[in-house]
C-alpha positions in Angstrom: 0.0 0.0 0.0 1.1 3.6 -0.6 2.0 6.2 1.5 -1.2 8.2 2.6 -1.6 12.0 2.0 -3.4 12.6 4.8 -0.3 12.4 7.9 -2.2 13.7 11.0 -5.7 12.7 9.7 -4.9 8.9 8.3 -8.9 8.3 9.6 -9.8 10.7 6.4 -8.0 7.7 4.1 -9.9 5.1 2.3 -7.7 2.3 1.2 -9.0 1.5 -2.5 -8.0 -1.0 -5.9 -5.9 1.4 -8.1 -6.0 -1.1 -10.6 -10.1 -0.8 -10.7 -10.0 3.3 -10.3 -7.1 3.1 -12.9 -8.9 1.1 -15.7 -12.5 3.4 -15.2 -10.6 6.0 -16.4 -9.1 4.3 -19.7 -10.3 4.7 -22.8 -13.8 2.9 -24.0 -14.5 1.4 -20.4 -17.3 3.9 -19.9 -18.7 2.8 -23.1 -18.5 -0.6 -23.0 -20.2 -0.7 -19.9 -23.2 1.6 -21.3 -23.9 -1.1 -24.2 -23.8 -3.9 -22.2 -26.1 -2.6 -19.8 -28.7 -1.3 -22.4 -28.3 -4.2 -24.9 -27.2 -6.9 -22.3 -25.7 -10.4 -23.9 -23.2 -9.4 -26.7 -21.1 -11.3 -28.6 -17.4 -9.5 -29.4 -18.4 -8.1 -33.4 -22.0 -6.6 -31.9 -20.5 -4.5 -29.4 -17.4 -3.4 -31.3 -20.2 -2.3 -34.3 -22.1 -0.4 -31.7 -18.7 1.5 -30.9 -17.3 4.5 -32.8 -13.2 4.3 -33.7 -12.6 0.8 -31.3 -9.8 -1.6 -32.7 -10.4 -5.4 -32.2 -7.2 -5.1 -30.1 -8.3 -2.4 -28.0 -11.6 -3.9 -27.3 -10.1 -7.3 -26.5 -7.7 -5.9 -24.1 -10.3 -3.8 -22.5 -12.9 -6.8 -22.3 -9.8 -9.0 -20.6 -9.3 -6.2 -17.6 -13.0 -5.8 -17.3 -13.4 -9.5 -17.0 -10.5 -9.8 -14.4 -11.8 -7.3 -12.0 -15.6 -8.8 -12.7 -16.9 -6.2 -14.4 -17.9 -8.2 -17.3 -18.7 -12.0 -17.8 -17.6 -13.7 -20.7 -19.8 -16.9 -21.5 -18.9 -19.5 -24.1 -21.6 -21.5 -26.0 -20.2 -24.8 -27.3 -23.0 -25.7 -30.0 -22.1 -24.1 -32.1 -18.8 -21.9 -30.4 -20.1 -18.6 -29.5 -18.6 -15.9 -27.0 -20.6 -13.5 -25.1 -20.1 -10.5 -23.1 -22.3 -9.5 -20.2 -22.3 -6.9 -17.3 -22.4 -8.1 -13.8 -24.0 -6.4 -11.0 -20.9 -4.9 -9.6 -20.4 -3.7 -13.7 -23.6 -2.1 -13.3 -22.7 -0.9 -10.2 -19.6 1.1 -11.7 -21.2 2.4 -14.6 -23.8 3.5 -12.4 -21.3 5.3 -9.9 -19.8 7.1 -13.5 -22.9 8.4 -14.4 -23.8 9.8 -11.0 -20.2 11.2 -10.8 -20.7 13.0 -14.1 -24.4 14.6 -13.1 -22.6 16.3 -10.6 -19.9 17.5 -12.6 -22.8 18.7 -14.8 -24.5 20.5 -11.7 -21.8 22.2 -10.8 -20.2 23.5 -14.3 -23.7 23.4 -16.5 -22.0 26.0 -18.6 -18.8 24.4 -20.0 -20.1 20.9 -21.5 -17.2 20.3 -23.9 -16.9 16.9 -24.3 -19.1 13.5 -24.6 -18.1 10.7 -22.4 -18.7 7.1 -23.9 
């Protein structure tokens, strides 16, 4: 664990998974985790059609981390060999948090919306 920035007040700390908080920021999480939640089951080619500018690379390396942490479930179908992608509940849970996080950025700067985030 790293050194805390708060010395005198360590009780203000929360101890938390950088590698979680690290890969919500990245590139096409946000987005990933919108789809899946509005379309559910996907297999790999519908939800990189449904994204704007996403490599196959990039979406396979960002479906492996989101799969690690739990994000997402991967399900294989033998007959005939199918892969899916699904959010769990603690995916839904994240993108949830996100979007709460950004309607209070919007609350409290309504007048500089610059930028789309999916």
């Amino acid at each position: 664990m790293s050194s805390k920035c708060c010395i005198k007040d360590e009780d203000l700390c929360m101890a938390y998974s950088s590698r979680l908080f690290e890969l919500i920021a990245k590139k096409y999480t946000y987005a990933i985790l919108i789809i899946l939640d509005k379309y559910g089951r996907l297999r790999f080619n519908e939800l990189q059609r449904k994204m704007s500018g996403i490599t196959q690379k990039a979406l396979s390396t960002r479906l492996k981390e989101l799969e690690e942490l739990k994000l997402v479930k991967r399900e294989v179908e033998q007959e005939p060999l199918r892969v899916y992608y699904s959010l769990t509940t603690e995916g839904r849970a994240v993108k949830n948090a996100i979007q709460i996080l950004i309607s209070v950025i919007n609350l409290i700067d309504n007048e500089h919306k610059d930028t789309f985030l999916c």
